[in-house]
C-alpha positions, 0 to 999 in steps of 0.5 A, spaced: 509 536 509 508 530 514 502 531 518 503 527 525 499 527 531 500 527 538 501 520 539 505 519 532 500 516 527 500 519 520 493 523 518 490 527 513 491 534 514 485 537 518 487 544 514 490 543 506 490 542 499 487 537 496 494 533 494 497 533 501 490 531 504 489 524 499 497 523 501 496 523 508 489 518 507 493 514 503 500 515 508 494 513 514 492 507 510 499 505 510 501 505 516 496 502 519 496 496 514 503 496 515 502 495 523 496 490 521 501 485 518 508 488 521 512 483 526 510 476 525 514 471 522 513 465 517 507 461 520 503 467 521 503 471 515 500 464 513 495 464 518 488 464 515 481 467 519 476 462 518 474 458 512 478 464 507 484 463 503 486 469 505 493 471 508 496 477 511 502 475 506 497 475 501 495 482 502 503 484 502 504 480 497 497 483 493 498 491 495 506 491 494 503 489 487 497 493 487 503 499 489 508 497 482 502 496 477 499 503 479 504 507 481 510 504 477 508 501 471 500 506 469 503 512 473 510 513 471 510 509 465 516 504 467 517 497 467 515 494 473 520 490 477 522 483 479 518 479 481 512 482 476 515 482 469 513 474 469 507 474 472 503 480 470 498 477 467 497 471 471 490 473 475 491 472 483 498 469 483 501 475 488 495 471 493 498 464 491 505 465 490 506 468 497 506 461 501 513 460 499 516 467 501 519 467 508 517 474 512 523 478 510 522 477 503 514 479 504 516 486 507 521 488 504 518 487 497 511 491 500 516 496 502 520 497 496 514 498 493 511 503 497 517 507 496 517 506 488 510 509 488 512 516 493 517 518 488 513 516 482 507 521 485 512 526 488 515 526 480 509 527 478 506 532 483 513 537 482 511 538 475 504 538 475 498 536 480 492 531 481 490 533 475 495 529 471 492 525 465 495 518 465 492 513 460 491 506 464 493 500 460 486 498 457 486 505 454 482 508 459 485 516 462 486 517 469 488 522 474 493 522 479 487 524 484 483 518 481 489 513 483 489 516 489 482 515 491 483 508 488 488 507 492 486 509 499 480 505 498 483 498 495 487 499 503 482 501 507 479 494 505 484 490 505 487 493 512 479 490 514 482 484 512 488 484 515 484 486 522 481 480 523 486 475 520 491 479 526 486 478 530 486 471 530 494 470 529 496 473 536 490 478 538 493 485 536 486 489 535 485 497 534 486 502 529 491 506 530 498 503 529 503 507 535 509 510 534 512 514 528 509 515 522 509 513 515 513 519 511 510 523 505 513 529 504 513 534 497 519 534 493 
């Protein structure tokens, strides 16, 4: 079930269980990342705030990363898709290697993470719940309902980030992304 409210921005249900209430947080979080970063070009995804290296399609390029590691590979046990078979143990390369992709490749390798990682929790929650144990590849055991803690908090900062680079690019500030709303629905 998909909680929208008046003005079409995805959130948390105010009355639900526990896993559509992490999903609609990390559905909110999505979405306004995705309206942070959402419409600019080349030079602009390159555009850095200040003295950081930081970019907004470094952050597209690390969270479509974060997405297929946790959600794609620990998650649901599957390879992970090009470009991180090659790169998957060289640190920071997502952050370095996304100058040299142009806008387009940038969303839509965001975006099909993204997508990737619903069908991977929604797998997960039709046959079990939160409380699905998954073993991380340092040998450590997780929950889904702690992958979705993690990654709920690994947006709200990124979506920081991303707040004050937009800002410097073109002036687009607020928290709350117009329009429909990012999809999460159970089965």
């Amino acid at each position: 079930m998909t909680f929208v409210d008046a003005v079409g921005h995805p959130e948390p249900p105010a009355i639900a269980g526990e896993a559509e209430t992490l999903l609609g947080s990390l559905e909110r979080q999505r979405a306004t990342f995705a309206w942070k970063c959402g419409g600019l070009d080349d030079a602009a995804l390159r555009k850095r705030a200040g003295t950081s290296t930081m970019t907004l399609g470094g952050l597209l390029k690390h969270l479509a990363y974060m997405e297929d590691v946790n959600f794609t590979g620990d998650l649901a046990g599957a390879e992970l898709p090009p470009p991180w078979q090659d790169h998957e143990r060289e640190a920071g390369w997502e952050w370095r290697s996304a100058a040299d992709d142009d806008a387009a490749q940038l969303y839509e390798l965001w975006e099909q993470a993204v997508e990737r990682s619903r069908r991977a929790v929604n797998d997960v929650l039709m046959t079990t719940g939160v409380d699905t144990v998954y073993t991380a590849p340092d040998g450590s055991l997780l929950t889904l309902r702690r992958l979705l803690v993690d990654m709920i908090e690994e947006y709200a900062r990124h979506t920081g980030h991303a707040d004050l680079i937009r800002e410097s690019v073109d002036g687009r500030v607020g928290e709350d992304p117009p329009g429909p709303a990012y999809p999460y629905q159970l089965g």
